[in-house]
N, C-alpha and C positions, 0 to 999 in steps of 0.2 A: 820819790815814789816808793810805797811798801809792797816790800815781796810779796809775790804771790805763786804757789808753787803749780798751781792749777795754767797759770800762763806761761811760766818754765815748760812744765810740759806738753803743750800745745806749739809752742816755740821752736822744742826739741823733734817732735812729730813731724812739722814744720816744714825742719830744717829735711831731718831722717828722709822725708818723700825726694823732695827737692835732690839730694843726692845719690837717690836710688835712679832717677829719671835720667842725671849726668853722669851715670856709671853704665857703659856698654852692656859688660856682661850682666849689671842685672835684668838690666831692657830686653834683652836675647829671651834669659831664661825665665823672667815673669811674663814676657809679654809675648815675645816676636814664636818661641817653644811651644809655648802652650799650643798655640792658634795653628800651627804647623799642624803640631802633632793630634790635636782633634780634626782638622778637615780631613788630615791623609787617614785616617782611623776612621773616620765617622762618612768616609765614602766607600772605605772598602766592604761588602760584605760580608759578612761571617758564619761557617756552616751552609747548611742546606737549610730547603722552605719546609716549613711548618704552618699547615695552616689549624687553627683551635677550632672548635667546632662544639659548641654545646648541645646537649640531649637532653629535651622536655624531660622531667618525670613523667613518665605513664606511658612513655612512647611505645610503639611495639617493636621492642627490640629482635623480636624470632622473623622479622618482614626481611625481605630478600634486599631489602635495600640497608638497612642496616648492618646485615652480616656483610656483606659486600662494602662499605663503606668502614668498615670495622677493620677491614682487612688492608686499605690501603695506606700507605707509609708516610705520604707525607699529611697525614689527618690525624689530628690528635683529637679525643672524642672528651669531651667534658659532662660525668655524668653525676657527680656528686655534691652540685649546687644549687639551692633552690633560686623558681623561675625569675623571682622579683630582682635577685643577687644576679643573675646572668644578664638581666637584659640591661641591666646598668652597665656589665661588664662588657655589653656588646653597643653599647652607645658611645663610650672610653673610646674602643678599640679595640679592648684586652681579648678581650673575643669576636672570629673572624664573623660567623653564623650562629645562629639558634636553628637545630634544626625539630621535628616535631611529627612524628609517624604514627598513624592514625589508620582504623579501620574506615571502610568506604561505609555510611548506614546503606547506600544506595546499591552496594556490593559490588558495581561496578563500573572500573576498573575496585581491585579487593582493599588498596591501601592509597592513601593523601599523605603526602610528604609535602609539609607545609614551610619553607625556609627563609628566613629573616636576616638579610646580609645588613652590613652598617655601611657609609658614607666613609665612616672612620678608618676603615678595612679595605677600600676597591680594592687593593692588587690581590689581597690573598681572596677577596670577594673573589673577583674572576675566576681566579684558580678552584676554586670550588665548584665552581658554574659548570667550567670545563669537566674535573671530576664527577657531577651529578649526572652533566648530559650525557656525559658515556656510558655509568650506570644503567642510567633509562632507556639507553640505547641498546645495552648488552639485554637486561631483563624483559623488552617489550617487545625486540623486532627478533632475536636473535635466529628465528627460524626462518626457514623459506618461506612456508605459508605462516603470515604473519598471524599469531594469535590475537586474542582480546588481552590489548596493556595489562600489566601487573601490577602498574601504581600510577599514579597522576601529582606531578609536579607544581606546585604553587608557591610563587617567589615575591617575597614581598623586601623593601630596602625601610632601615629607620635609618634615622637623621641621625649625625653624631660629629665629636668633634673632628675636625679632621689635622690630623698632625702633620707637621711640615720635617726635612733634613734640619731644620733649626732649631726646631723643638728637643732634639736630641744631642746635636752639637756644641748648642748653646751654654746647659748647665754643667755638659765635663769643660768645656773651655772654662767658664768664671771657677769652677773650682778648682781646675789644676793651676788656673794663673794664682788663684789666692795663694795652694801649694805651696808654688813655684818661690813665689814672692816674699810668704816667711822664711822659708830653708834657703832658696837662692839666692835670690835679693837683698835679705837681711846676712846673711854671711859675707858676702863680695862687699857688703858697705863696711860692713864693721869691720874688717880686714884692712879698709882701705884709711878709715877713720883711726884704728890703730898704727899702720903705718906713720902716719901723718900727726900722730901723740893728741889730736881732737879728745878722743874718751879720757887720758889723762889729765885734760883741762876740763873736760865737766864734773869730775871728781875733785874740783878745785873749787869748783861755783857752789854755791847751798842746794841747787837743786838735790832732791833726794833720791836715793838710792834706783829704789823704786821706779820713777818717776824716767830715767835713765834708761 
C-alpha cells in the first residue's frame, strides 16, 4: 500500500484523542473543570441591577418624569442612539425599555410617557414597572388634596428573544473546554507520550514533521 501522509495524520489525530479520553487528568481539566467552573460562575450573580433604558429623540426631557427618573441609580438612560437602532436593541434584550415623553395635545393630564418593555427583559421589565409606578405615584398623588395627574402612563410589551441561563453558560463552557483541551490536555498527553518514548518512534516513521 503507498504512503499517504494525509492518513498518517488522521491516524495520529486518531490515536492523540483516543489518549486524551484514557488520560484522567486531561478528562478533569478539558472536560469535567470547565463545566464545574462555568455553572458555579454562571449562577453566581455579579454586582448590582442595572436596568438600560432608552430615550426617544425628541422626548421632553424638562417633564418631571424624566428629571426624576434621571436621578435614579439603578437606570441607566440611553440617549444617543437613533430609534430604528434601539428598538432592535430592545428586541435583542440589550435594552430593558424604550421609553418616550411627550406633551398631552389634550393638555390634560400635561405629559404621556409612552413605555415599550421587551419579552427579552421581564425581570429588569418589572423592575422598571416598580420604578415608574412610584414615580407617578410621587408626581400625581403626592398631596393631600389630590391634584390633576401630571402625566399619563402607557405601557406597551414587543416580542423579543427571550434568553435562557444556557444561552450564556453554554458558549464560556465550549470555549474554555476547547481552552482547557489545547494547553491541558495536550500537555498531560505529550508528557505521557514522552514518558513512554511514543514521540521518539513517530520521529522514526515518515510521517512528517508537521503532521506530528
Amino acid at each position: 500500500m503507498k504512503y499517504s501522509n494525509t492518513r498518517a495524520t488522521l491516524a495520529i489525530a486518531k490515536a492523540s484523542l483516543k489518549s486524551i479520553l484514557r488520560s484522567p487528568s486531561a478528562v478533569i481539566f478539558s472536560l469535567a473543570f470547565p463545566l464545574i467552573f462555568i455553572l458555579v460562575f454562571g449562577f453566581i450573580g455579579g454586582g448590582g441591577i442595572s436596568v438600560k433604558v432608552g430615550i426617544i429623540k425628541g422626548s421632553d426631557t424638562v417633564s418631571p418624569v424624566y428629571q426624576i427618573l434621571k436621578g435614579v441609580k439603578v437606570v441607566h438612560l440611553v440617549t444617543a442612539m437613533p430609534e430604528d437602532e434601539m428598538l432592535k436593541e430592545l428586541q435583542k434584550g440589550h435594552i430593558d425599555a424604550i421609553i418616550d415623553v411627550t406633551k398631552n395635545p389634550a393638555a390634560a393630564p400635561p405629559y404621556i410617557v409612552n413605555v415599550k418593555y421587551t419579552k427579552a427583559s421581564l425581570e429588569k421589565g418589572n423592575i422598571l414597572k416598580s420604578i415608574l409606578n412610584n414615580i407617578f405615584y410621587n408626581i400625581n398623588f403626592r398631596k393631600e388634596n389630590t391634584p390633576p395627574p401630571v402625566a399619563e402612563l402607557r405601557e406597551t410589551t414587543v416580542s423579543g428573544r427571550e434568553y435562557k441561563t444556557i444561552d450564556f453558560i453554554l458558549p464560556g463552557q465550549l470555549g474554555f473546554s476547547l481552552l482547557s483541551t489545547g494547553v491541558f490536555g495536550t500537555a498531560f498527553v505529550f508528557l505521557s507520550l514522552r514518558l513512554t518514548l511514543v514521540i521518539k518512534r513517530f520521529f522514526a516513521t515518515p510521517v512528517k514533521r508537521s503532521s506530528i
